[in-house]
C-alpha positions in Angstrom: -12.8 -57.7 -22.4 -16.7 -57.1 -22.5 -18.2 -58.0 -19.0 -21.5 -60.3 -19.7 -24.5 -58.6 -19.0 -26.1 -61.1 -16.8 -23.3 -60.4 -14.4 -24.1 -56.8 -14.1 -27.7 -58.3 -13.8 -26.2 -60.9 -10.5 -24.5 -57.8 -9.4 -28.0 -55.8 -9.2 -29.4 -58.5 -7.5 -26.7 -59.0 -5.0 -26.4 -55.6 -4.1 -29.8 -55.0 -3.3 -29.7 -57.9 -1.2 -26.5 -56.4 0.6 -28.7 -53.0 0.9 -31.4 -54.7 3.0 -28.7 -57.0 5.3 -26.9 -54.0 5.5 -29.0 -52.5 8.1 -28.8 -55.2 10.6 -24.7 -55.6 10.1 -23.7 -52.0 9.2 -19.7 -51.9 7.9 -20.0 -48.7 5.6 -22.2 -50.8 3.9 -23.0 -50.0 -0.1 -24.5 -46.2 1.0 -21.4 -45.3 2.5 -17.8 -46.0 1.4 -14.6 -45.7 3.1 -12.0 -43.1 2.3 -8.4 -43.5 4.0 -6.6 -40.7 5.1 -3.4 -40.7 7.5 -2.9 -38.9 11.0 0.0 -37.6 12.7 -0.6 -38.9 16.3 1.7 -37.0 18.9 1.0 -38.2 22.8 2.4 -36.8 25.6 3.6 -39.0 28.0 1.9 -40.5 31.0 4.8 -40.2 33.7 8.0 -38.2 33.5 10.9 -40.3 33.6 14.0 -38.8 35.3 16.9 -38.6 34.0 18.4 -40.2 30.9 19.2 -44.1 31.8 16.8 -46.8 32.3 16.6 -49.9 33.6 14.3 -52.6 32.1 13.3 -55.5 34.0 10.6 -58.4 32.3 9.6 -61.5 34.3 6.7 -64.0 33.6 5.7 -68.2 35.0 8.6 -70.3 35.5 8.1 -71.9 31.9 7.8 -68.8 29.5 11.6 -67.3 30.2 11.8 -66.4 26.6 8.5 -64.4 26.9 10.1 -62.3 29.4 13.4 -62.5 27.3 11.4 -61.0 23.8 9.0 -59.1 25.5 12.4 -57.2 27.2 14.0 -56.9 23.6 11.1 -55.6 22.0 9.8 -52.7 24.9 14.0 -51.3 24.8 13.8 -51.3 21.2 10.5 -49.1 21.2 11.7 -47.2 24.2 14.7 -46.1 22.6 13.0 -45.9 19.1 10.7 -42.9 20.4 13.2 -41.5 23.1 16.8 -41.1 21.7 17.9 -39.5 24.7 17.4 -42.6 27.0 19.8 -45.5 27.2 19.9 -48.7 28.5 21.6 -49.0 31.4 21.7 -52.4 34.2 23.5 -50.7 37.0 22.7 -47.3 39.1 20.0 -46.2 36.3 18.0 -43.3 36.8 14.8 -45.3 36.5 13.6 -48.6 36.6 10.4 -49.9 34.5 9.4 -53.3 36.2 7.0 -55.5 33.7 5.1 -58.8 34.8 3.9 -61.0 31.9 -0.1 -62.3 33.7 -0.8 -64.1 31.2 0.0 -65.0 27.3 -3.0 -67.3 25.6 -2.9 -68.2 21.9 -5.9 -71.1 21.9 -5.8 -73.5 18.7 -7.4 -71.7 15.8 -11.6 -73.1 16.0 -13.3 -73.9 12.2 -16.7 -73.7 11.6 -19.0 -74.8 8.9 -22.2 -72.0 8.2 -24.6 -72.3 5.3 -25.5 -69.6 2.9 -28.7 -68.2 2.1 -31.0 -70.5 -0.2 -30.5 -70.1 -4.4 -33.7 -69.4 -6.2 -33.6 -73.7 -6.6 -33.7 -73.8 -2.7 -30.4 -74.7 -2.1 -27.6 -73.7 0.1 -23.9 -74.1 0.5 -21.5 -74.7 2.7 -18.3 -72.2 3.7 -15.9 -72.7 6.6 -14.8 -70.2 8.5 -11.2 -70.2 10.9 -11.4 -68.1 14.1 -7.9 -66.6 15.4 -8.1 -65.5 18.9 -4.9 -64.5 21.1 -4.4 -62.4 24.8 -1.6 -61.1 26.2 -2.1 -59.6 29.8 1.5 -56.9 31.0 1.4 -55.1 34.3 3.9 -53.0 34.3 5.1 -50.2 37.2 8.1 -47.6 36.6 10.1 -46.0 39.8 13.1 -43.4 40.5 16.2 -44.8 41.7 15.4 -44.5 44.6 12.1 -46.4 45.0 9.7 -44.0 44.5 6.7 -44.8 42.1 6.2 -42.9 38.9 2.8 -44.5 37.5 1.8 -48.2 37.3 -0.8 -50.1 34.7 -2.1 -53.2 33.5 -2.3 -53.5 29.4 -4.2 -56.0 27.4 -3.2 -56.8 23.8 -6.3 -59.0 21.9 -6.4 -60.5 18.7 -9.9 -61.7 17.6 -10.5 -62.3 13.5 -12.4 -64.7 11.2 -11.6 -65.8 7.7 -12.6 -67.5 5.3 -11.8 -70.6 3.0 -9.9 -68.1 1.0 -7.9 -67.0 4.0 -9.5 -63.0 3.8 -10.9 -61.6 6.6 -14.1 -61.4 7.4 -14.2 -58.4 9.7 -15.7 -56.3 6.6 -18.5 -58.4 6.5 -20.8 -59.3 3.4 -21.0 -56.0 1.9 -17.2 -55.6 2.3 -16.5 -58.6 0.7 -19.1 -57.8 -2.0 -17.1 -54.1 -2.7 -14.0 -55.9 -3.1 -16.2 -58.0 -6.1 -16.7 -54.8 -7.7 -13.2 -52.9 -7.3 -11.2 -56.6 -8.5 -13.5 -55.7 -11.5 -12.5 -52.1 -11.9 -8.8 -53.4 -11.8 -8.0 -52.0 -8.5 -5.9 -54.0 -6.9 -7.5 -55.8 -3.2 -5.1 -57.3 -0.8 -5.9 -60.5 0.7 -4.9 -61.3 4.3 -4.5 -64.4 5.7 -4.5 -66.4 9.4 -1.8 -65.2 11.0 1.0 -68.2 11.7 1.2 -68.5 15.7 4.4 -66.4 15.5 3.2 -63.8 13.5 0.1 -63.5 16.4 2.5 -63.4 19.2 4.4 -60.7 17.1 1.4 -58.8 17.1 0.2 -58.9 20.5 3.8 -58.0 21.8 3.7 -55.0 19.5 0.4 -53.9 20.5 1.1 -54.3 24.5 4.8 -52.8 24.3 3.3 -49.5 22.3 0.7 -48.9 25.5 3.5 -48.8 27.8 5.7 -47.3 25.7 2.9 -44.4 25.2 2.9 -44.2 29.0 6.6 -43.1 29.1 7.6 -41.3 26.8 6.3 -38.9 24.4 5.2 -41.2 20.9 4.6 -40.2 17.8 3.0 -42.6 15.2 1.3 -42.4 11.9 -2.2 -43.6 11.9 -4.4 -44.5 9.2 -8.0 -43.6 9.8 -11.5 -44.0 7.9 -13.6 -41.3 6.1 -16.7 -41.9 5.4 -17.9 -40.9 1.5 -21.0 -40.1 0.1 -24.8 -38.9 1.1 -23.0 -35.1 0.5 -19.2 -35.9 2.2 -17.2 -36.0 -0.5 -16.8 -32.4 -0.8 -15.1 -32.7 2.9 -13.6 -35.8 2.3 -11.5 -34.2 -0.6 -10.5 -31.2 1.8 -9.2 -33.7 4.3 -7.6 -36.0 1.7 -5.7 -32.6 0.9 -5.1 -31.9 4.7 -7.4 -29.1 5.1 -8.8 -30.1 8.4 -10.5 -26.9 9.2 -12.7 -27.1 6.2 -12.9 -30.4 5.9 -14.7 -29.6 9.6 -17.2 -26.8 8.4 -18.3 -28.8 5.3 -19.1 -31.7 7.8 -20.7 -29.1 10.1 -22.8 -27.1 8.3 -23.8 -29.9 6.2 -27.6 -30.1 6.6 -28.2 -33.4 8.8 -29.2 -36.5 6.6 -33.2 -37.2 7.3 -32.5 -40.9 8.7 -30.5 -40.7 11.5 -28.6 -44.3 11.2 -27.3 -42.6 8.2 -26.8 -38.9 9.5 -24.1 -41.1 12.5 -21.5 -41.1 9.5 -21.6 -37.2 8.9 -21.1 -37.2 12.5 -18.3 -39.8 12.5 -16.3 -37.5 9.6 -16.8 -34.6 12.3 -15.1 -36.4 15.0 -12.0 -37.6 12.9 -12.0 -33.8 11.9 -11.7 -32.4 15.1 -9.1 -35.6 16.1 -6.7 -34.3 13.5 -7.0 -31.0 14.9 -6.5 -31.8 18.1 -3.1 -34.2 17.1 -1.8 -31.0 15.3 -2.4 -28.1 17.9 0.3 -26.1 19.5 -0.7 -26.5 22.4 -2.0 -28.9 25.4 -5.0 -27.2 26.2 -6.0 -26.7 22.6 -5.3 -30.3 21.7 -7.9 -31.6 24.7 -10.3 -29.0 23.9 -10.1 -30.9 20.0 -9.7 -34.3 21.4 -13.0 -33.7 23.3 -15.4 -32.6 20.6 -13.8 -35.5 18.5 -14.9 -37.9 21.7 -18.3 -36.0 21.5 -19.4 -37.1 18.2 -17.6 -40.1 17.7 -19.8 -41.1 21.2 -23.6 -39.8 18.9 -22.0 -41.6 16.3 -22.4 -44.6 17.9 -25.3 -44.1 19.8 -26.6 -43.3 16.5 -26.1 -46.3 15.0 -24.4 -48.6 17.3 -24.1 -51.5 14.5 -21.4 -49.6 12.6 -18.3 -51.2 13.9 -16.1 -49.2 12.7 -17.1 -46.3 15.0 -15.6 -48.5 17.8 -11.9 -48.0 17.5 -11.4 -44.1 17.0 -13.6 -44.0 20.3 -11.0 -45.9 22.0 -8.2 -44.3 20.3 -9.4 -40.8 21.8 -10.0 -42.0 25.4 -6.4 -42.5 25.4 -5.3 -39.3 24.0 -7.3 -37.5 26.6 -6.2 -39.9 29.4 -2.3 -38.4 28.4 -3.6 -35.3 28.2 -5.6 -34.9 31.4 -2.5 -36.4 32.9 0.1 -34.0 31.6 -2.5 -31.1 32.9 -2.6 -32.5 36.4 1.4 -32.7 36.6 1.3 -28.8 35.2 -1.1 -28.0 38.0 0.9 -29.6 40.6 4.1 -28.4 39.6 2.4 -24.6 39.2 1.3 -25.0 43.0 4.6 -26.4 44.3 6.1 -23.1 42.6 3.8 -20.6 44.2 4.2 -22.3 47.9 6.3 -19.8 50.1 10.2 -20.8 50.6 10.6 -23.2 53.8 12.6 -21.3 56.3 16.3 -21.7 56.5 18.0 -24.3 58.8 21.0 -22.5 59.4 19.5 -19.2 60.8 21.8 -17.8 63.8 20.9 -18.6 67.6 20.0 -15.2 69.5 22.8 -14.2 71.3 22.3 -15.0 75.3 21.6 -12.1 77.5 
């Protein structure tokens, strides 16, 4: 089937419209366009538990027992998901991992009515938009057997999202909504979302809290799936990551001559910083992996400052800050442990008494 030309004409129109808005709301926008790739994300643990039993307890407000009861069922599951050699045990367990549910808000779901931009004829319309906000607040402390303190936190799972009539996100913005347009017409296949129901919310902000304190405790490993941004001269390292080729992938972004506007050059920078975060998730060794994890902080942090509209620049940021917090963690234990090595042997109680004269 032919498409009519005066679409192609609308489409024109539209996008050059999206081309000027896009610098005020920057999501990729129409210069640049998102490639996904897929991460293996390793993470050390925070604390060392001893031994191979745990002991889970979960409490929250007199009037949310089956918070504390779910919240239990779902941190065991993950615990013993990511750590086989741990089980569950209520009695005389090697460690015990205390959690208090603060707080668990899931406020009604708030509609508002915006107008669009003006038609040629002056006129606007009217779209309504639903906003879906949830909290959950954990603090959570794990301790030997005996009482001693391993590491305490507090953890905050959020859940913030607009949609539309339609029920699709809005988090994309205009121009995201206006690149779905064009891939539905290139037959690709787009995926609408939809408000989550209130359990389907509170099923996501359990996940998200137990996985912090999970990462915490034991060593994790998850698959992430990451943006890349394409075009401006990218996509020759965009294919090489695509393909796994980090290292390449990293010298094509590198050696790349800087783009001449520098809200557009913070992209380049962005595919350096998710170059040298794989790097960093695959290296042998600790101090390799931070010294990765670190230049991937570095220019995911001119990235932003770059061009501090692009959203999307937000998240890996955060993602890194936590690898490096495990990581800085795990080299503080090593250092303490080296030194309690290399102290001299405490005498011996049981040396003999000098014989009397």
């Amino acid at each position: 089937m032919s498409i009519p030309r005066t679409f192609f004409r609308t489409a024109a129109a539209a996008a050059l419209f999206l081309l000027c808005a896009s610098a005020s709301a920057q999501s990729f926008g129409l210069v640049f366009f998102k490639s996904k790739v897929t991460l293996q994300r390793k993470l050390p643990a925070v604390v060392q538990l001893p031994g191979v039993s745990a002991k889970v307890v979960v409490t929250s407000h007199s009037n949310a027992a089956d918070l504390a009861d779910d919240f239990k069922s779902a941190l065991t599951s993950e615990l013993l998901k990511n750590d086989p050699r741990l089980h569950i045990s209520e009695d005389s367990a090697d460690s015990v991992i205390n959690c208090q549910i603060l707080s668990f808000d899931l406020p009604r779901p708030v509609t508002t009515t915006r107008s669009s931009l003006p038609d040629k004829n002056g006129k606007t319309t009217q779209t309504s938009f639903t906003r879906v906000t949830g909290q959950l607040r954990v603090a959570f402390q794990s301790r030997t057997r005996a009482g001693a303190t391993l590491g305490s936190d507090n953890v905050t799972a959020k859940y913030d999202e607009e949609f539309d009539a339609s029920g699709n996100a809005q988090s994309g913005g205009i121009a995201g909504v206006f690149n779905n347009s064009i891939k539905r017409l290139k037959g690709a296949k787009i995926e609408d979302t939809h408000p989550p129901t209130e359990a389907e919310l509170r099923t996501n902000l359990f996940n998200s809290a137990v996985h912090q304190i999970v990462a915490e405790l034991v060593v994790t490993q998850e698959i992430i799936e990451v943006n890349l941004a394409k075009g401006k001269g990218l996509d020759e390292g965009v294919k090489d990551a695509e393909a796994g080729l980090w290292t390449r992938a990293l010298e094509s972004w590198e050696t790349a001559k800087p783009l001449d506007k520098p809200v557009e050059d913070a992209y380049r920078l962005y595919d350096v910083g998710v170059a040298y975060e794989a790097l960093g998730y695959a290296a042998a060794d600790p101090p390799t992996a931070m010294k990765y994890l670190s230049q991937a902080s570095i220019n995911y942090g001119k990235a932003i400052d770059t061009n501090p509209a692009e959203k999307y620049f937000r998240e890996p940021q955060k993602r890194i800050e936590t690898a490096l917090a495990h990581y800085e963690k795990l080299e503080d234990d090593l250092k303490q442990h080296d030194a309690s090595q290399a102290l001299p042997p405490a005498p011996s109680q049981h040396h003999r008494n000098p014989a009397p004269k």
